[in-house]
PDB file of N, CA, C and O in Angstrom:
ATOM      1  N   UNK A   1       1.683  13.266 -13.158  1.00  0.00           N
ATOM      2  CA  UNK A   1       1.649  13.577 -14.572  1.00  0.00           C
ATOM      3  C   UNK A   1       2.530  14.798 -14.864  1.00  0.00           C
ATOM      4  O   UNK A   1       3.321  14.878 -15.804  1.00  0.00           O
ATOM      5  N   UNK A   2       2.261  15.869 -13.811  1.00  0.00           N
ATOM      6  CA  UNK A   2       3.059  17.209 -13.875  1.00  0.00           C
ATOM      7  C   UNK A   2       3.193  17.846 -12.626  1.00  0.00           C
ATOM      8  O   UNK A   2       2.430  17.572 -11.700  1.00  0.00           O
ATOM      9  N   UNK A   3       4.111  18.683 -12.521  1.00  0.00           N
ATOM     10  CA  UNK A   3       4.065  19.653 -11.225  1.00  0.00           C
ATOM     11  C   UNK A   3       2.471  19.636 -10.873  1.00  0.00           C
ATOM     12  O   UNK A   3       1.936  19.126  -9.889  1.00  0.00           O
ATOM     13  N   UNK A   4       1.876  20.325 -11.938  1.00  0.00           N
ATOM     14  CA  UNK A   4       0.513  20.905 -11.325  1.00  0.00           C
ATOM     15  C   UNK A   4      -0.633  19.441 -11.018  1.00  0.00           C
ATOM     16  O   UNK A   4      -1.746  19.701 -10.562  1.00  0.00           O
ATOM     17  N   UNK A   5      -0.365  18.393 -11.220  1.00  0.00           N
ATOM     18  CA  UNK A   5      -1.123  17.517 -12.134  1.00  0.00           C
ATOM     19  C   UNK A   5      -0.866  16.093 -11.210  1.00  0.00           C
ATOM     20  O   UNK A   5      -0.137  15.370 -11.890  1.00  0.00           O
ATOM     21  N   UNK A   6      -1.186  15.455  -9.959  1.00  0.00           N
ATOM     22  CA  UNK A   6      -0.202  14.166  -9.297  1.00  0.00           C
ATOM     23  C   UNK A   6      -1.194  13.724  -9.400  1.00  0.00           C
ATOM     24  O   UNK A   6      -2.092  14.491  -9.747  1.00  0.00           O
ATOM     25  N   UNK A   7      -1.515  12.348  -9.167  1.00  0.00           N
ATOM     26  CA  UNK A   7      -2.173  11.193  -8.649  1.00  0.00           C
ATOM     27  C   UNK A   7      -2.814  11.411  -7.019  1.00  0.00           C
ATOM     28  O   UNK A   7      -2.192  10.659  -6.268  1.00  0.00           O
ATOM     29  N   UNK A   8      -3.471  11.914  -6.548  1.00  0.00           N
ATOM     30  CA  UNK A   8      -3.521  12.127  -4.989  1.00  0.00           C
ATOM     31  C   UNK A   8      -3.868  11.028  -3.686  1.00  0.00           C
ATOM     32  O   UNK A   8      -4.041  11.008  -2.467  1.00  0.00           O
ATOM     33  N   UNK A   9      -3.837  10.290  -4.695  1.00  0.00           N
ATOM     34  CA  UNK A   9      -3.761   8.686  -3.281  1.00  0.00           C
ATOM     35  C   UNK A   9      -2.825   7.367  -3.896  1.00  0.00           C
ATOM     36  O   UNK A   9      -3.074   6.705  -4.903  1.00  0.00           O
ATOM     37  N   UNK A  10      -1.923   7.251  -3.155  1.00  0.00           N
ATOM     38  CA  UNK A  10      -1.465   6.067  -3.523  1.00  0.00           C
ATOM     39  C   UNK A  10      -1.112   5.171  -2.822  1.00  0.00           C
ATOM     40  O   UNK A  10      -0.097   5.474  -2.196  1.00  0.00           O
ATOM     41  N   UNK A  11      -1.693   3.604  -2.509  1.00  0.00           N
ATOM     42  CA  UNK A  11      -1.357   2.710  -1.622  1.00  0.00           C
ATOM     43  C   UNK A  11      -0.142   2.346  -2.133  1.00  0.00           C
ATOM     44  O   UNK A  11       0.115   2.086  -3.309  1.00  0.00           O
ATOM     45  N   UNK A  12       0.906   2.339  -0.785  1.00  0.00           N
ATOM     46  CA  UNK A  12       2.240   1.584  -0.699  1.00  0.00           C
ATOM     47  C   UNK A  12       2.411   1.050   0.377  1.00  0.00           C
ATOM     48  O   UNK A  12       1.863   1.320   1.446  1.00  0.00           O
ATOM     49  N   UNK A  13       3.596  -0.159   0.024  1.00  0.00           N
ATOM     50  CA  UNK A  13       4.272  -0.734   1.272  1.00  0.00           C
ATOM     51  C   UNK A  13       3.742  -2.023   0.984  1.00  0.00           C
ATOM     52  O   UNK A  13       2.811  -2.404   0.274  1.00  0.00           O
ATOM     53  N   UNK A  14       4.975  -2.880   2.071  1.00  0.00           N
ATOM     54  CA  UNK A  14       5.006  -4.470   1.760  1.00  0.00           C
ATOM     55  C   UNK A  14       4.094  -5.442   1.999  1.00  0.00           C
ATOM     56  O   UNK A  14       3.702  -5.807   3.108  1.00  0.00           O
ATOM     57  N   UNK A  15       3.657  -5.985   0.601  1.00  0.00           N
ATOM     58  CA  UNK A  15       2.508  -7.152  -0.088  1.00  0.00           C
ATOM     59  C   UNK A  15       2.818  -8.551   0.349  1.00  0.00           C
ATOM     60  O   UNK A  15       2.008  -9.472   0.449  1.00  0.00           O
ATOM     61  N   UNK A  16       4.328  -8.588   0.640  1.00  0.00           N
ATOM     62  CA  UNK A  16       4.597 -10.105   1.120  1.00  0.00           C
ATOM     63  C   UNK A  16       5.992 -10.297   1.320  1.00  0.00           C
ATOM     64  O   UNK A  16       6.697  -9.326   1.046  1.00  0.00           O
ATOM     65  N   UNK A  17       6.613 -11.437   1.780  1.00  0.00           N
ATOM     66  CA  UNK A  17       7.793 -11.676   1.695  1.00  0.00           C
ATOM     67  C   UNK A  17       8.042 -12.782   1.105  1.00  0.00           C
ATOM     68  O   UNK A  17       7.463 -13.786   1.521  1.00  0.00           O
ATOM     69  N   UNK A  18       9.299 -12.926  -0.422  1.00  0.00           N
ATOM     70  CA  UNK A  18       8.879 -14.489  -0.872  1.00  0.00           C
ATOM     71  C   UNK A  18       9.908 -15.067   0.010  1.00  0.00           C
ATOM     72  O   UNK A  18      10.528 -14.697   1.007  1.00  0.00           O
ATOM     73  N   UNK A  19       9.842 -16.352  -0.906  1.00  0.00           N
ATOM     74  CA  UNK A  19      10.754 -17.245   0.279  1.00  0.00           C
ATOM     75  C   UNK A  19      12.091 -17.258   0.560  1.00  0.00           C
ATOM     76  O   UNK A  19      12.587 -18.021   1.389  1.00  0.00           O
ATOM     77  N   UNK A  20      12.766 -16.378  -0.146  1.00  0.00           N
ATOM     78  CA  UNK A  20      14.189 -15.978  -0.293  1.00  0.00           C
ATOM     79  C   UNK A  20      14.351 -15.056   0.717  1.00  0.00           C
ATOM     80  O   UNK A  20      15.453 -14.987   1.260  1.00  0.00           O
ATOM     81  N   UNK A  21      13.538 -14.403   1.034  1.00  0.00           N
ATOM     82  CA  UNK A  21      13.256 -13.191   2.164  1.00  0.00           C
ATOM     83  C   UNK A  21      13.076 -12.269   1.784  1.00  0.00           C
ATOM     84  O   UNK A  21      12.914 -11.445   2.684  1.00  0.00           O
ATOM     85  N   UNK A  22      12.954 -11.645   0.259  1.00  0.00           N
ATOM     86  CA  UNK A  22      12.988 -10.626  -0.369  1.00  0.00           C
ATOM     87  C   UNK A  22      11.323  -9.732  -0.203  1.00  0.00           C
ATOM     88  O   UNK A  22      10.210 -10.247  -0.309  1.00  0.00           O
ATOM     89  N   UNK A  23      11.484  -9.032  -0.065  1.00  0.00           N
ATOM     90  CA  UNK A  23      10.572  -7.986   0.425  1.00  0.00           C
ATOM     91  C   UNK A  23       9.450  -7.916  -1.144  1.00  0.00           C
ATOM     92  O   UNK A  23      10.022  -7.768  -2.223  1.00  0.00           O
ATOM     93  N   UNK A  24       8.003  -8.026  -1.117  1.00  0.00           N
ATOM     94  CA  UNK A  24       7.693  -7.537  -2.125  1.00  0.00           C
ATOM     95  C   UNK A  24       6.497  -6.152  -1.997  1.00  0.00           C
ATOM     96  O   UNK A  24       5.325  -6.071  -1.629  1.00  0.00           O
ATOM     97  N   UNK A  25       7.564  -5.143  -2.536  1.00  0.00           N
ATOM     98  CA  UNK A  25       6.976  -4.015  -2.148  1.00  0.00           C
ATOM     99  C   UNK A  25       5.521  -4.055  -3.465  1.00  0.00           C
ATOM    100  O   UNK A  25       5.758  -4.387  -4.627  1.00  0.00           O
ATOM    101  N   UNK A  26       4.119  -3.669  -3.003  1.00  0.00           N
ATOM    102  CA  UNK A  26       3.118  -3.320  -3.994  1.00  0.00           C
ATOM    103  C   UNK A  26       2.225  -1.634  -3.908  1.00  0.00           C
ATOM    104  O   UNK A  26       1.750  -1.239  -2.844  1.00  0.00           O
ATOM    105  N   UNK A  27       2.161  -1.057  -4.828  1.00  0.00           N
ATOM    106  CA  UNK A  27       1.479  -0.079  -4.989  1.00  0.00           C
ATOM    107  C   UNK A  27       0.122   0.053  -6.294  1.00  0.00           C
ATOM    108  O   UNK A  27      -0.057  -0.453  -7.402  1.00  0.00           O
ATOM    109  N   UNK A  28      -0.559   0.933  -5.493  1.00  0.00           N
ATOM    110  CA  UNK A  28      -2.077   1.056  -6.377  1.00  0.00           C
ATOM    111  C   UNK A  28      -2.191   2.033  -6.302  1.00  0.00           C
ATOM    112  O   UNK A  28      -2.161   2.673  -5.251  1.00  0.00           O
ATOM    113  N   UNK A  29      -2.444   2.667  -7.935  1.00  0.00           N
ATOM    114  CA  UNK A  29      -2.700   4.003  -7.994  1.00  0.00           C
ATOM    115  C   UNK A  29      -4.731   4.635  -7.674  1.00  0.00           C
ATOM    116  O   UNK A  29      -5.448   4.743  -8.669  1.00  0.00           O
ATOM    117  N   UNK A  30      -5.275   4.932  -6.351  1.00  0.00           N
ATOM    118  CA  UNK A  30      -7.198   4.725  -6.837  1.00  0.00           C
ATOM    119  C   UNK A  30      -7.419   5.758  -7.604  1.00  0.00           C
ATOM    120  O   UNK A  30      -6.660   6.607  -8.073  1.00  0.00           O
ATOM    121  N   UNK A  31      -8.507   5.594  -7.677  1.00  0.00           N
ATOM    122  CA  UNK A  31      -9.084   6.573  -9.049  1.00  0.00           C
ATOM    123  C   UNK A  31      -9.492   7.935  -8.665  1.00  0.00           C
ATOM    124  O   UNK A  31     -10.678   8.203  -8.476  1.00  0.00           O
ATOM    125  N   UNK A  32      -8.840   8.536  -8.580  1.00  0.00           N
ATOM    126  CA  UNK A  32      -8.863   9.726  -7.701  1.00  0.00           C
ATOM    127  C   UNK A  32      -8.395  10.565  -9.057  1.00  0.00           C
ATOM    128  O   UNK A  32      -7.350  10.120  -9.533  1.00  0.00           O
ATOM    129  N   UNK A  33      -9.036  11.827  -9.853  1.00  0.00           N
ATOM    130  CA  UNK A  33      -8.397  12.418 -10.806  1.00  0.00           C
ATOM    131  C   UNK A  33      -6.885  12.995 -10.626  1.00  0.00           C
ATOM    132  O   UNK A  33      -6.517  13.244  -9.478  1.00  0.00           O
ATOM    133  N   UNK A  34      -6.180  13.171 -11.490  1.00  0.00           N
ATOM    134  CA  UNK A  34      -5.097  13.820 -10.851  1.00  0.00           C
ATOM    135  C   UNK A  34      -5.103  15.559 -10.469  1.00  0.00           C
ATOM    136  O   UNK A  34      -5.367  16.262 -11.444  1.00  0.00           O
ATOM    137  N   UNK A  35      -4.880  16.184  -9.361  1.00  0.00           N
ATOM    138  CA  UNK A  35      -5.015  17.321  -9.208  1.00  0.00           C
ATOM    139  C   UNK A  35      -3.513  18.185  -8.796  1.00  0.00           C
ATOM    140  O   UNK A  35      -2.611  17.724  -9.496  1.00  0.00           O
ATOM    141  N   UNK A  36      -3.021  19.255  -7.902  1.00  0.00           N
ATOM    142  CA  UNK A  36      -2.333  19.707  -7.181  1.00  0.00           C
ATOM    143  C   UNK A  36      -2.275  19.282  -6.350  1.00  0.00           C
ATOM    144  O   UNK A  36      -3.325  19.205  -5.712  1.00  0.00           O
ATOM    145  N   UNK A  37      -0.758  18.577  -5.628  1.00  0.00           N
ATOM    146  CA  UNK A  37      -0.064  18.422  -4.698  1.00  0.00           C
ATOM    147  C   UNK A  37      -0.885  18.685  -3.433  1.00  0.00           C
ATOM    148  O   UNK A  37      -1.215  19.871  -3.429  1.00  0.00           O
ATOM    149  N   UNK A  38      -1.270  18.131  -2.522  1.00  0.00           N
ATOM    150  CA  UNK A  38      -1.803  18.377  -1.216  1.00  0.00           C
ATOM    151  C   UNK A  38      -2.297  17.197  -0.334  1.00  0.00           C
ATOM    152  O   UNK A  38      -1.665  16.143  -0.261  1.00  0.00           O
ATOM    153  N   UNK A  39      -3.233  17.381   0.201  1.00  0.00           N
ATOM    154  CA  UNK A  39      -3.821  16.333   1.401  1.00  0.00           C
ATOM    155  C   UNK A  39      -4.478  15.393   0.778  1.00  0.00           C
ATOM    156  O   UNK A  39      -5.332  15.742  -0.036  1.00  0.00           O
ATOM    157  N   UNK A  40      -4.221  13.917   1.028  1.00  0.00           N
ATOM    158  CA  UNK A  40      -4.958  12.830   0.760  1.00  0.00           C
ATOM    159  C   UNK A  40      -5.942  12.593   1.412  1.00  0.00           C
ATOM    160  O   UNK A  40      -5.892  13.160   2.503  1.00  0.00           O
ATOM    161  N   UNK A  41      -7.051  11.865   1.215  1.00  0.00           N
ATOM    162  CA  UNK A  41      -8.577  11.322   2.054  1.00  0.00           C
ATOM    163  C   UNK A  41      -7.506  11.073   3.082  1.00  0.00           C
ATOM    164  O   UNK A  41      -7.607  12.120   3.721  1.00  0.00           O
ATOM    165  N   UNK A  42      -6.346  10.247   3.796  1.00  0.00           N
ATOM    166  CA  UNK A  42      -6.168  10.260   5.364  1.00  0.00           C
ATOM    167  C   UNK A  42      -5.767  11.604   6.190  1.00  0.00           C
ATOM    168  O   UNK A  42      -5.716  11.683   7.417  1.00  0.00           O
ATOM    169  N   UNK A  43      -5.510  12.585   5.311  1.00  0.00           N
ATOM    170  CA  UNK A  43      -5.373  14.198   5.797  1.00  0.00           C
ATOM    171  C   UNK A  43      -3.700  14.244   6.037  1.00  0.00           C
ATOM    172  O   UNK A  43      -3.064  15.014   6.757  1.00  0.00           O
ATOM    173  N   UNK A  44      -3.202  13.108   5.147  1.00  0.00           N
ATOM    174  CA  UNK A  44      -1.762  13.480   5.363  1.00  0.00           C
ATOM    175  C   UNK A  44      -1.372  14.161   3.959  1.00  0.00           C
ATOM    176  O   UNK A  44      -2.164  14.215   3.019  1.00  0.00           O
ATOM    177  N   UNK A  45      -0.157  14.638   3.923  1.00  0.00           N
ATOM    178  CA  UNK A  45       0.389  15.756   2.633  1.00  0.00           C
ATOM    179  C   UNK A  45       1.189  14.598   1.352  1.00  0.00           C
ATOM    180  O   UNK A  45       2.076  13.759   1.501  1.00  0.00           O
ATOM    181  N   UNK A  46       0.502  14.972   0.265  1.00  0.00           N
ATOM    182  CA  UNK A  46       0.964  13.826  -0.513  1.00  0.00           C
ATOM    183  C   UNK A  46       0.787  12.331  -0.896  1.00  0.00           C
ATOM    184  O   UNK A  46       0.670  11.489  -0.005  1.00  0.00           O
ATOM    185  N   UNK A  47       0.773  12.122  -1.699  1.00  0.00           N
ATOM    186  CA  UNK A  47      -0.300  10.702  -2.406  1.00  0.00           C
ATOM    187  C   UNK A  47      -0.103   9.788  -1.925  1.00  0.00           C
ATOM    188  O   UNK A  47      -0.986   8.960  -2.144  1.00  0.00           O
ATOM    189  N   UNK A  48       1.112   9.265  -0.969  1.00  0.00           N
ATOM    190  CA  UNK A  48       1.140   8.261  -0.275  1.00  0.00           C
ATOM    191  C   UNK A  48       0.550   7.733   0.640  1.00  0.00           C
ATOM    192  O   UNK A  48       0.691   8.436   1.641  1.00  0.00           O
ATOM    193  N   UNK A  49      -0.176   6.664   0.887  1.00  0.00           N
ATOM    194  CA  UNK A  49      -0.755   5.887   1.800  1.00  0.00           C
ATOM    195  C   UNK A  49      -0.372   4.523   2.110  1.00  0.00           C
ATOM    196  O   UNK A  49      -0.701   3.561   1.416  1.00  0.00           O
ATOM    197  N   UNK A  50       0.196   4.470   2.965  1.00  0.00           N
ATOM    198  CA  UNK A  50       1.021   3.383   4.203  1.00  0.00           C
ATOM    199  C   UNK A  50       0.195   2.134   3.965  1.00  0.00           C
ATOM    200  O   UNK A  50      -0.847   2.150   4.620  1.00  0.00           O
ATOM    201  N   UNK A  51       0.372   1.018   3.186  1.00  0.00           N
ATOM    202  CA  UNK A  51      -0.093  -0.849   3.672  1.00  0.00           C
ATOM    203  C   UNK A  51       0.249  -1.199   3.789  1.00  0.00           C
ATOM    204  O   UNK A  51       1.413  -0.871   3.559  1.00  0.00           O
ATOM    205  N   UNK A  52      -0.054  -2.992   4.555  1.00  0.00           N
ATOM    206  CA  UNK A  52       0.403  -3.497   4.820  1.00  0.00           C
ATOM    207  C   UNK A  52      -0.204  -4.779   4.033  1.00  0.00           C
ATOM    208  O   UNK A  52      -1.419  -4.802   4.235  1.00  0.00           O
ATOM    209  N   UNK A  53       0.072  -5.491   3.486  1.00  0.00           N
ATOM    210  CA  UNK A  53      -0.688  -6.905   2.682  1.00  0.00           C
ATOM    211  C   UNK A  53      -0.641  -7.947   3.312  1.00  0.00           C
ATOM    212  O   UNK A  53       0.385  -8.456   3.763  1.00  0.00           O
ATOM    213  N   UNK A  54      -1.863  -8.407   3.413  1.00  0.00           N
ATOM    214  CA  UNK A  54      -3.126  -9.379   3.925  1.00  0.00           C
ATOM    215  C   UNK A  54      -2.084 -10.175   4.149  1.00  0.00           C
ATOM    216  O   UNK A  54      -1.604 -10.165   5.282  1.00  0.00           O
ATOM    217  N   UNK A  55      -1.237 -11.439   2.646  1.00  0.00           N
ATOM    218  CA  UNK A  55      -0.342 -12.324   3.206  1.00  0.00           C
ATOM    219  C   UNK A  55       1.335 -12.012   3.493  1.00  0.00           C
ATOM    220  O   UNK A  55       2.170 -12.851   3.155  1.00  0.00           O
ATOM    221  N   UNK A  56       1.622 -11.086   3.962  1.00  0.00           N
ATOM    222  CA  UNK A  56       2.625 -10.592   4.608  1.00  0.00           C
ATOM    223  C   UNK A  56       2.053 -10.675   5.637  1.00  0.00           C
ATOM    224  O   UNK A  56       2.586 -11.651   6.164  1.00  0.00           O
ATOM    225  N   UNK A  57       1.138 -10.222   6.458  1.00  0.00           N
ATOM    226  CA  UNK A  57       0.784 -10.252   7.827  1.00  0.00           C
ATOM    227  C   UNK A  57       0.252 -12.046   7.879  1.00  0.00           C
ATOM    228  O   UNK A  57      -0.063 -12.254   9.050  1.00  0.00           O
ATOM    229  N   UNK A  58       0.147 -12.745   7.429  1.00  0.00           N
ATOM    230  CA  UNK A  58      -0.428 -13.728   7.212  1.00  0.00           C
ATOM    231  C   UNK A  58       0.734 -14.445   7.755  1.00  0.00           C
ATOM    232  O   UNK A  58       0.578 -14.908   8.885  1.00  0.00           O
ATOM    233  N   UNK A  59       2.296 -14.701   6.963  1.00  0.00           N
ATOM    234  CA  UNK A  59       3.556 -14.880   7.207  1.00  0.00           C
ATOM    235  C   UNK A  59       3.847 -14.801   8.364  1.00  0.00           C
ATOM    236  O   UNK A  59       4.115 -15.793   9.042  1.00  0.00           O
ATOM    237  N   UNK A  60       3.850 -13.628   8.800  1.00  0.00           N
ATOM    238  CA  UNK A  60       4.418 -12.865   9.992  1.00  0.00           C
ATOM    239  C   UNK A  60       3.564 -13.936  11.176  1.00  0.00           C
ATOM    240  O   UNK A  60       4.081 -14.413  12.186  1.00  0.00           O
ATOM    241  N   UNK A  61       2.233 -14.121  10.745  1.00  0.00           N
ATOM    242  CA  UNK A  61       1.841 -15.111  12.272  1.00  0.00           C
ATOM    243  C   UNK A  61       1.970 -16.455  12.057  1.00  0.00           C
ATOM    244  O   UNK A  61       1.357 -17.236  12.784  1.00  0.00           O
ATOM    245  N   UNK A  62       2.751 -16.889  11.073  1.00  0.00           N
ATOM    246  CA  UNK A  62       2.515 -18.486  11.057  1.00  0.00           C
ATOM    247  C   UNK A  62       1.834 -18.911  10.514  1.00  0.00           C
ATOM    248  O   UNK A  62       1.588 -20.081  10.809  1.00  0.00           O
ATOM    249  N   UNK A  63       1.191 -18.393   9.558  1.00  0.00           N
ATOM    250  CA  UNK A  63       0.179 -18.997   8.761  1.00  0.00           C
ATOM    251  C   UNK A  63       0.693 -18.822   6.872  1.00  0.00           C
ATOM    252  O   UNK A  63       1.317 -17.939   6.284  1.00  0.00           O
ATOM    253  N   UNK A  64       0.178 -19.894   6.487  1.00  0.00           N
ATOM    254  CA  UNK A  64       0.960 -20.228   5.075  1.00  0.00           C
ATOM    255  C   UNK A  64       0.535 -19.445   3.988  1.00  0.00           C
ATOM    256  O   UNK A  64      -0.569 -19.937   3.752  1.00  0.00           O
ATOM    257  N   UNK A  65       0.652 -18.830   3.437  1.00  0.00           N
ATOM    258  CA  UNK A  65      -0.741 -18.098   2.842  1.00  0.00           C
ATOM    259  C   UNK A  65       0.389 -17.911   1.449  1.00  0.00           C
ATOM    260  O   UNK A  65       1.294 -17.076   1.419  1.00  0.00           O
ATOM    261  N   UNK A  66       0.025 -19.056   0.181  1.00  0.00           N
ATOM    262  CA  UNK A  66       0.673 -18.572  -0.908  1.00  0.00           C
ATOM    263  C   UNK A  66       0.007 -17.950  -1.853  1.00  0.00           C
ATOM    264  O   UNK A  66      -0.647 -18.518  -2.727  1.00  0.00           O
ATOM    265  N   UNK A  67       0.161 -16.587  -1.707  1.00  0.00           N
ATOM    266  CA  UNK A  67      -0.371 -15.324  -2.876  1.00  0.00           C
ATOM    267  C   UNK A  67       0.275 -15.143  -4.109  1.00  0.00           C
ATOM    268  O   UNK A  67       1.471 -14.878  -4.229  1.00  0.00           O
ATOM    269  N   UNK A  68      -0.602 -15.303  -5.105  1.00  0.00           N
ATOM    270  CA  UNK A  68      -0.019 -15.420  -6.330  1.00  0.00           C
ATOM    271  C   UNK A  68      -0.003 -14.144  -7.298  1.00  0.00           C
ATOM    272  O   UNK A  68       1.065 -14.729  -7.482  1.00  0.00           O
ATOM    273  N   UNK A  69      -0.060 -13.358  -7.856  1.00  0.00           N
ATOM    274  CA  UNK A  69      -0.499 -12.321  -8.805  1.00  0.00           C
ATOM    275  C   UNK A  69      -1.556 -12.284  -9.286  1.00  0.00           C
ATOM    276  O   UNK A  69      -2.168 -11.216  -9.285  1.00  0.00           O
ATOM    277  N   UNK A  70      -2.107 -13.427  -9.848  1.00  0.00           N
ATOM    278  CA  UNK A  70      -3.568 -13.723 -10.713  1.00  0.00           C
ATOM    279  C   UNK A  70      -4.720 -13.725  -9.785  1.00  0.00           C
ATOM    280  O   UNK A  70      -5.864 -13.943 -10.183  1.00  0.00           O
ATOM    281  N   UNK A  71      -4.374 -13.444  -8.342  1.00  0.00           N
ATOM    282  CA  UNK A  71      -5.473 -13.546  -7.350  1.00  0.00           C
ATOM    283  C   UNK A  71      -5.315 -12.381  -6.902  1.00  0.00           C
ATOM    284  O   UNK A  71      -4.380 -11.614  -7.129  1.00  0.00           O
ATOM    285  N   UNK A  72      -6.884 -12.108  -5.789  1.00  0.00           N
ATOM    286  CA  UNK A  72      -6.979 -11.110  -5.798  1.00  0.00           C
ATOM    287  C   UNK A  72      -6.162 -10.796  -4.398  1.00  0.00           C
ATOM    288  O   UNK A  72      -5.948 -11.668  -3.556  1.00  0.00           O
ATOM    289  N   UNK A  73      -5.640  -9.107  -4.245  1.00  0.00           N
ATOM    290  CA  UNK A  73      -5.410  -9.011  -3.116  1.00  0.00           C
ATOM    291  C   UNK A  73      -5.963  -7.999  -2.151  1.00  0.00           C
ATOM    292  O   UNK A  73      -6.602  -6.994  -2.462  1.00  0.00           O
ATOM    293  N   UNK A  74      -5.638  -8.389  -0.952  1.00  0.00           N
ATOM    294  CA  UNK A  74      -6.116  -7.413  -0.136  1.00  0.00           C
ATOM    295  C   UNK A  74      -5.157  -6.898   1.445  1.00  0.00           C
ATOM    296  O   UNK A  74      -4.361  -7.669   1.980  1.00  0.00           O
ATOM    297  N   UNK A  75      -5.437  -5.553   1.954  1.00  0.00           N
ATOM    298  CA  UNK A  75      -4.246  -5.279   2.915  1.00  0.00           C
ATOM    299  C   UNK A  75      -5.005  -3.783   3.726  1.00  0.00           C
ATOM    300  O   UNK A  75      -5.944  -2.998   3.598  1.00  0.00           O
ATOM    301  N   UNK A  76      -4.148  -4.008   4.367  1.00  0.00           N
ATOM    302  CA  UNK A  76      -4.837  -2.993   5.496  1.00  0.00           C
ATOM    303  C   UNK A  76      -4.114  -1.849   5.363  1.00  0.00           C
ATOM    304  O   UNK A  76      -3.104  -1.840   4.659  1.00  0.00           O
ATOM    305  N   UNK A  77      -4.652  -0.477   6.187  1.00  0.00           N
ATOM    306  CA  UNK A  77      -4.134   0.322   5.739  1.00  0.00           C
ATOM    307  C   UNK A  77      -3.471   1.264   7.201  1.00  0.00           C
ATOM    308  O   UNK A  77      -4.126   1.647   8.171  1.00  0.00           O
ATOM    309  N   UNK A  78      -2.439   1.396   7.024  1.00  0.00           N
ATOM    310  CA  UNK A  78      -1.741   2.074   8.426  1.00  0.00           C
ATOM    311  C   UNK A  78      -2.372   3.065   9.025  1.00  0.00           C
ATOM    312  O   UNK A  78      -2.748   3.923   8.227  1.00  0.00           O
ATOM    313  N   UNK A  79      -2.628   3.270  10.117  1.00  0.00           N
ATOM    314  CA  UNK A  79      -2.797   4.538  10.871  1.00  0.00           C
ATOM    315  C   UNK A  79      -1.302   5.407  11.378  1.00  0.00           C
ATOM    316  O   UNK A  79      -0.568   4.992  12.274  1.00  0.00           O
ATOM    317  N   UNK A  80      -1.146   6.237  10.863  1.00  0.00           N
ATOM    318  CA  UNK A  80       0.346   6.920  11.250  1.00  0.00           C
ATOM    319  C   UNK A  80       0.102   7.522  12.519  1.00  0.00           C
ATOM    320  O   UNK A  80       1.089   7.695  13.234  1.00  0.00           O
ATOM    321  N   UNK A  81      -0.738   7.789  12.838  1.00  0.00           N
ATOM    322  CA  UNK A  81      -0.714   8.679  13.974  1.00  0.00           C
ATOM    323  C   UNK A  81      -0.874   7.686  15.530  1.00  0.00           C
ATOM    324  O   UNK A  81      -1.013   8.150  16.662  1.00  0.00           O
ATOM    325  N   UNK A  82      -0.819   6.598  15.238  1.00  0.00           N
ATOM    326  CA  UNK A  82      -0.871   5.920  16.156  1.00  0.00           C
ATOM    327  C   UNK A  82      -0.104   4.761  15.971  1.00  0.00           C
ATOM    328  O   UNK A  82       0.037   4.208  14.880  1.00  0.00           O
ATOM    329  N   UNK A  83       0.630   4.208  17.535  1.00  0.00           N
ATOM    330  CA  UNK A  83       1.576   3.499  17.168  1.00  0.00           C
ATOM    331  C   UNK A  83       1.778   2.094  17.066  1.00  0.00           C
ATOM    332  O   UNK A  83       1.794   1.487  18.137  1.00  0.00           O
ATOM    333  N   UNK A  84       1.929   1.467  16.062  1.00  0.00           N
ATOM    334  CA  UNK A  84       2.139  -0.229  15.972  1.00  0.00           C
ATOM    335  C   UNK A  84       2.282  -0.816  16.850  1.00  0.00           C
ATOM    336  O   UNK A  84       2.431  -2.035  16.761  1.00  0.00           O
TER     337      UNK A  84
END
């Protein structure tokens, strides 16, 4: 909202891939008031929080999974400190 004033959690990162190959990046702002710049609930610096979406990983193993907008979604959430 302002210098003093951010959003302090925000899920990002790729929701799916359509069939063209194009990446579809999704973000969610949670309801977290907006405060000063600092540590998110994962104790990292800044509102970003690392996902990965349910049918993107779905893709990735072979499995068909067509996600539409009007449905609901769901995705996991990265651990940075440990490695993929």
């Amino acid at each position: 909202m302002n210098e003093e004033h951010i959003y302090p959690c925000v899920d990002i990162g790729v929701g799916d891939v359509r069939e063209d190959g194009t990446l579809l990046i999704v973000g969610n702002v949670a309801g977290y008031a907006p405060r000063r710049f600092g540590k998110n609930w994962t104790g990292r610096d800044g509102p970003f929080v690392p996902i990965v979406g349910a049918p993107f990983l779905n893709k990735m193993a072979g499995k068909n999974d067509d996600w539409s907008p009007g449905e609901s979604f769901s995705f996991i959430i990265l651990d940075m400190a440990k490695p993929i």
